[in-house]
Backbone as JSON Lines, residues from 0, in Angstrom:
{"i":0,"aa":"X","n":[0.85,-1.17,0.0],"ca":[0.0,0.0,0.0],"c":[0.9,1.24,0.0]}
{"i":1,"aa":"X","n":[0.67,2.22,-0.74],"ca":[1.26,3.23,-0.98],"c":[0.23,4.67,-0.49]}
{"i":2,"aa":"X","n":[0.38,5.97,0.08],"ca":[-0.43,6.92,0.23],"c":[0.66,7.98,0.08]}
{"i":3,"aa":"X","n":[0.26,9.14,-1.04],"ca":[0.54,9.96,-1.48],"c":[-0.25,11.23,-0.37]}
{"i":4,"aa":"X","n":[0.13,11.87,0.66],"ca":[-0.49,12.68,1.11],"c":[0.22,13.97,1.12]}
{"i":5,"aa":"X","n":[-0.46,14.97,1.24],"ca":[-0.64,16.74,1.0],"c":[-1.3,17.57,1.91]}
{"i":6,"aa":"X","n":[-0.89,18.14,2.62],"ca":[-1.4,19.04,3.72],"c":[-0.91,20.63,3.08]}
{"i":7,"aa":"X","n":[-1.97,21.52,3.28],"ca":[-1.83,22.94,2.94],"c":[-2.61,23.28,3.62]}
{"i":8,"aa":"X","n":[-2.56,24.84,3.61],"ca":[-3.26,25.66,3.87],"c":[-2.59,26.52,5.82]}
{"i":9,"aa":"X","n":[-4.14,26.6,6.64],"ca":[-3.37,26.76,8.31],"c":[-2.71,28.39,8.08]}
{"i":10,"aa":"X","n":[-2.56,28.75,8.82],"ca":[-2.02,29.59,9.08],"c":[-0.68,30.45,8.4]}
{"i":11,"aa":"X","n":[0.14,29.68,8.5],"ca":[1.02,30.09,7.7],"c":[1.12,29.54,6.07]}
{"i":12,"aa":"X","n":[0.25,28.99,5.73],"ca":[-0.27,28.72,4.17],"c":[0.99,27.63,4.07]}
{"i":13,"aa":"X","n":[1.65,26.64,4.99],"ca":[2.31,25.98,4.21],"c":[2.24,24.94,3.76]}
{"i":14,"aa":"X","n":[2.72,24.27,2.49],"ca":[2.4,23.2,2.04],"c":[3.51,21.34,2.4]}
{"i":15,"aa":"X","n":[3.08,21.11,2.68],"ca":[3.52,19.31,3.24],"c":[3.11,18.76,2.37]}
{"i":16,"aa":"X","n":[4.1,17.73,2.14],"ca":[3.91,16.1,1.13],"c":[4.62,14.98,1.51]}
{"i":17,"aa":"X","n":[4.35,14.42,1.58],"ca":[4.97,12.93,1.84],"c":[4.46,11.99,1.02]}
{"i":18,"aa":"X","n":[5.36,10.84,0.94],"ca":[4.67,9.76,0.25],"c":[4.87,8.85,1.21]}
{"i":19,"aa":"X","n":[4.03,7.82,1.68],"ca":[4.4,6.69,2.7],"c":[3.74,4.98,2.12]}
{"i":20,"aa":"X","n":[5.03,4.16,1.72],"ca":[4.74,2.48,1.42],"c":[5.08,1.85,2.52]}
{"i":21,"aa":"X","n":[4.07,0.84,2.71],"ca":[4.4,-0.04,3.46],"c":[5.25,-0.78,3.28]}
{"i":22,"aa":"X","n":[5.8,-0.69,2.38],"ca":[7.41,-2.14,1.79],"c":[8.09,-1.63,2.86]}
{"i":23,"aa":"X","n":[8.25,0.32,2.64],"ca":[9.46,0.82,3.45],"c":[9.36,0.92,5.14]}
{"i":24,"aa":"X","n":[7.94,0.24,5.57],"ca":[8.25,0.89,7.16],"c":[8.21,-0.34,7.86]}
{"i":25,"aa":"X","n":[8.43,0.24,9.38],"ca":[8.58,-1.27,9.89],"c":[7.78,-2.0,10.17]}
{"i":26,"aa":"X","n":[7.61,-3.29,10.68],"ca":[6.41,-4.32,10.38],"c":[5.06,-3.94,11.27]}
{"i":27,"aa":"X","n":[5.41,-3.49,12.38],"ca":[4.25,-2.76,13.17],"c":[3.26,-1.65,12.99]}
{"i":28,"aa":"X","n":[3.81,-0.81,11.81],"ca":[3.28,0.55,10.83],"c":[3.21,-0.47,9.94]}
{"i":29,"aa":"X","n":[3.75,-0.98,9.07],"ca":[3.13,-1.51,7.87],"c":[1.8,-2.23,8.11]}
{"i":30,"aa":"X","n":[1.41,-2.78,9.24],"ca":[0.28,-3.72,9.71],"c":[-0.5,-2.24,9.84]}
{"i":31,"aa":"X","n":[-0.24,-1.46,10.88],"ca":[-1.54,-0.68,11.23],"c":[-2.02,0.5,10.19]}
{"i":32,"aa":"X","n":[-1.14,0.82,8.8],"ca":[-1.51,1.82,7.7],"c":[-2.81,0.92,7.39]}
{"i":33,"aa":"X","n":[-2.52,-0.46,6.54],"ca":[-3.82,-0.74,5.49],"c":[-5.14,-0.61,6.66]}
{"i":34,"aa":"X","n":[-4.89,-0.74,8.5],"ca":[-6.31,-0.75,9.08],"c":[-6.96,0.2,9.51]}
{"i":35,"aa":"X","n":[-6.2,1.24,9.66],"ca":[-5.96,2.79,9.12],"c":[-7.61,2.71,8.01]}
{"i":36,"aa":"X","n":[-6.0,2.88,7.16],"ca":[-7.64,3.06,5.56],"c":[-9.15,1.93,5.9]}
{"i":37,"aa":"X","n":[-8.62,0.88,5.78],"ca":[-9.74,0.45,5.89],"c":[-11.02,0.82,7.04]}
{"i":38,"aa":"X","n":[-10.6,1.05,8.67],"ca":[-11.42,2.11,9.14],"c":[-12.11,3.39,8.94]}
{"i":39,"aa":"X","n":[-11.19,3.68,7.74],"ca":[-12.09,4.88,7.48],"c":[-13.08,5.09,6.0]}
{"i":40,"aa":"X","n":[-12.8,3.1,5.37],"ca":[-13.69,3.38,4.25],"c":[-12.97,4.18,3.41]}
{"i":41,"aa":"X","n":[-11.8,4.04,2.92],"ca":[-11.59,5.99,2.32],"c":[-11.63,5.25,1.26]}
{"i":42,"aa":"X","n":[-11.5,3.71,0.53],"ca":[-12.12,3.34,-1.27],"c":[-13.42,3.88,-1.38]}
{"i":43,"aa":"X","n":[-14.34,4.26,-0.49],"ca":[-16.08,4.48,-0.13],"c":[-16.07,6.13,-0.04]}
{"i":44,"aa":"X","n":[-14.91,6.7,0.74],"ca":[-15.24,7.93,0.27],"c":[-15.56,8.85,-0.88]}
{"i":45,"aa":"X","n":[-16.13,10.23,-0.95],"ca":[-15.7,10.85,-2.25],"c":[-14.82,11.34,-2.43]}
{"i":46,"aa":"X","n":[-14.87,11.69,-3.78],"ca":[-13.56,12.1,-4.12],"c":[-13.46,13.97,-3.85]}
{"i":47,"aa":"X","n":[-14.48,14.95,-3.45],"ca":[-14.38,16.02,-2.5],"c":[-14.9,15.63,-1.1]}
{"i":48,"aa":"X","n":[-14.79,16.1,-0.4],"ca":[-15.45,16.29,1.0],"c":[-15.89,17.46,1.53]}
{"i":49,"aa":"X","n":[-16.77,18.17,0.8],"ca":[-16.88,20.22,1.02],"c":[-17.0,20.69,2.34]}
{"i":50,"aa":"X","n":[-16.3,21.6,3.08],"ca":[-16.7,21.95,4.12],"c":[-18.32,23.3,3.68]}
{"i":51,"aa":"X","n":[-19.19,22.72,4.96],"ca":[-20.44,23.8,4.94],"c":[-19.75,25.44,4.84]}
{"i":52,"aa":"X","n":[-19.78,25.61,5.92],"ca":[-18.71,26.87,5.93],"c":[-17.39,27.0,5.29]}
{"i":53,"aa":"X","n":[-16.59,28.43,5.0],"ca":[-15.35,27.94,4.7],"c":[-15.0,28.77,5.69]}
{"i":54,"aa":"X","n":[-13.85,28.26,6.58],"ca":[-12.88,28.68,7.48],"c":[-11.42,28.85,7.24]}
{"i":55,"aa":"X","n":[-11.82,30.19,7.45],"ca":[-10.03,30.92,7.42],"c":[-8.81,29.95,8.22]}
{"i":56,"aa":"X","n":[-7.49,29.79,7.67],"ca":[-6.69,28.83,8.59],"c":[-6.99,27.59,8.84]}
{"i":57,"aa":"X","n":[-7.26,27.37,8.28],"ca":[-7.61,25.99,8.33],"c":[-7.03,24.72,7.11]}
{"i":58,"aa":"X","n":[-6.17,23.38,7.78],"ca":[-5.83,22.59,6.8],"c":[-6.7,21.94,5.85]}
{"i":59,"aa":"X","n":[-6.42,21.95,4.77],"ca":[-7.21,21.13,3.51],"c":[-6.06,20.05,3.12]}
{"i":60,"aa":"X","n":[-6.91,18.59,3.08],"ca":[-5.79,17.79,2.97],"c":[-6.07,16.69,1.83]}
{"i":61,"aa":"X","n":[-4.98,16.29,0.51],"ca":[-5.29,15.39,-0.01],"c":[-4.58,14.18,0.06]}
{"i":62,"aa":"X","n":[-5.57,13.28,-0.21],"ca":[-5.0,11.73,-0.15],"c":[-5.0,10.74,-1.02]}
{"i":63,"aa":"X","n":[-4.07,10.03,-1.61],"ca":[-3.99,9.28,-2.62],"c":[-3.52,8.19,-1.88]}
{"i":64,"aa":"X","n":[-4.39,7.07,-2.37],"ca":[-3.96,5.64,-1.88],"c":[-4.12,4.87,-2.64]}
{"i":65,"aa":"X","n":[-2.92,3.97,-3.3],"ca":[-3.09,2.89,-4.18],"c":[-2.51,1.21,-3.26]}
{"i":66,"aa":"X","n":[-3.21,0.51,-3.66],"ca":[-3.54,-0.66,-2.92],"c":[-3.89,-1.63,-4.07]}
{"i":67,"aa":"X","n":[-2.92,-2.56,-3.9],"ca":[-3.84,-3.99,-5.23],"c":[-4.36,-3.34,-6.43]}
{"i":68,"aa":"X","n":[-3.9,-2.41,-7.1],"ca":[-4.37,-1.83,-8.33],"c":[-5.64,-1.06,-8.62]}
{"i":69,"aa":"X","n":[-5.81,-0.77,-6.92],"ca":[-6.92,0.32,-6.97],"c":[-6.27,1.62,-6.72]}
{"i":70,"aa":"X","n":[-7.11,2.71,-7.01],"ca":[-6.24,3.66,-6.55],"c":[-7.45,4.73,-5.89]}
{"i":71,"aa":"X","n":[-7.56,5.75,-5.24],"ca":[-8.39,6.36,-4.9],"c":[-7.89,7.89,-4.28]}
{"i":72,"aa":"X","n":[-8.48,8.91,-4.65],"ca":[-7.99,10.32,-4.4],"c":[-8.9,10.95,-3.23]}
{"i":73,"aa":"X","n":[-8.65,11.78,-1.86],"ca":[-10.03,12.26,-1.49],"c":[-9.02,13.79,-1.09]}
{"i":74,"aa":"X","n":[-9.86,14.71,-1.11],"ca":[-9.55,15.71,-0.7],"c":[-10.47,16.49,-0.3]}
{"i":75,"aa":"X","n":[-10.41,16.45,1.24],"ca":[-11.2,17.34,2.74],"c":[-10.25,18.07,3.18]}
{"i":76,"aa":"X","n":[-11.53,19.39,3.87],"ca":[-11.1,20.53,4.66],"c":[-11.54,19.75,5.88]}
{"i":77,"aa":"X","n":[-10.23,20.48,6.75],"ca":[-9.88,20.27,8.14],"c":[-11.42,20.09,9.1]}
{"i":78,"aa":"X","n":[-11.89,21.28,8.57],"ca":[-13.33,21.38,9.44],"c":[-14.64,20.4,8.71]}
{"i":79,"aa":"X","n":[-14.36,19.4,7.3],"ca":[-15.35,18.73,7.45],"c":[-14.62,17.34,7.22]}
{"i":80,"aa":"X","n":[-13.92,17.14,7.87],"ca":[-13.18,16.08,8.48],"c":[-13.61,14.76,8.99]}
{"i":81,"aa":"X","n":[-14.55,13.62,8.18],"ca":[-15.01,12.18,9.04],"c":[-14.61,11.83,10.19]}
{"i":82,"aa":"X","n":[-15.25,11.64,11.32],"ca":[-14.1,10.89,12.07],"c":[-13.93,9.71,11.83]}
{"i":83,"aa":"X","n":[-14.52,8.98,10.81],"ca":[-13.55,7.73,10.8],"c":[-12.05,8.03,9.84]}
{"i":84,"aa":"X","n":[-12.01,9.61,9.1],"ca":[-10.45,9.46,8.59],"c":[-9.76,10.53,9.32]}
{"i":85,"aa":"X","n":[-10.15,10.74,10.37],"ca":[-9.24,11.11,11.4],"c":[-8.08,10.56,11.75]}
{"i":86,"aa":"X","n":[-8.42,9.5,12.47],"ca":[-7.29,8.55,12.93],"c":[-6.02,8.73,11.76]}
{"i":87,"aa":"X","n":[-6.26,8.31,10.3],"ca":[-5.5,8.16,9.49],"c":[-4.78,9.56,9.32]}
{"i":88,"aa":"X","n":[-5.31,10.59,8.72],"ca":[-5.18,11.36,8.79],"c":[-4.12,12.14,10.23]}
{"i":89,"aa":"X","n":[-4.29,12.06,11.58],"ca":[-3.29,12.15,12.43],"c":[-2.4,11.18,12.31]}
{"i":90,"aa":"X","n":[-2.09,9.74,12.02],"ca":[-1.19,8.52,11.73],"c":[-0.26,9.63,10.81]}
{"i":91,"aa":"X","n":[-0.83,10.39,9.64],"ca":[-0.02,10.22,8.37],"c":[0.72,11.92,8.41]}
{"i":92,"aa":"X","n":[0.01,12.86,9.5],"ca":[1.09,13.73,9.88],"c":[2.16,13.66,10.8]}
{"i":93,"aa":"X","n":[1.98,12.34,11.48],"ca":[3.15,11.73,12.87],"c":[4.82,10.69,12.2]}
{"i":94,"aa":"X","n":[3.81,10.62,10.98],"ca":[4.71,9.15,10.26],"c":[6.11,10.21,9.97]}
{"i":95,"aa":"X","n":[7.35,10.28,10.33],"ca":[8.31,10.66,9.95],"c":[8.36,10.43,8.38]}
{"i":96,"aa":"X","n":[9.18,11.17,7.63],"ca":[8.88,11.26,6.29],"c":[10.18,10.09,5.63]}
{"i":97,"aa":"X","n":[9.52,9.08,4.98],"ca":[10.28,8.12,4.3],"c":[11.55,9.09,3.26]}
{"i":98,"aa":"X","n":[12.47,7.99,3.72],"ca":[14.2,8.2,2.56],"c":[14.0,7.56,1.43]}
């Protein structure tokens, strides 16, 4: 499993990317990424997530995850945020950034 993720916006408008595979991490993160996604449904999500309001400072984040030859894009604002892709979503700003 591979996830292409993108954080912008916040305060100081800056932009984050990482890419994170499970080939590269260790066996305890490689187990808990795919249950990650799969808790949060994110093949089931859409592909926007609109926030009602729009809020100043605030992160907008995209996510690309390819898995077994699926692939799937979602991109949510901070404030309309699932909580089931929460979890993932905090996992994938903590994950130190792969070499």
């Amino acid at each position: 499993m591979r996830i292409s993720f993108e954080r912008t916006g916040g305060f100081a408008g800056i932009r984050r990317t990482k890419t994170v595979d499970t080939a590269n991490l260790p066996a305890n993160e490689a187990n808990a990424l795919p249950r990650l996604v799969e808790v949060a449904d994110f093949f089931n999500l859409p592909a926007q997530i609109p926030t009602p309001n729009v809020q100043g400072d605030r992160f907008e984040y995209k996510l690309t995850v390819e898995d077994h030859g699926k692939q799937h894009t979602v991109i949510v604002s901070e404030a309309a945020l699932p909580g089931t892709l929460r979890p993932l979503i905090e996992w994938l700003n903590n994950v130190p950034v792969q070499r």
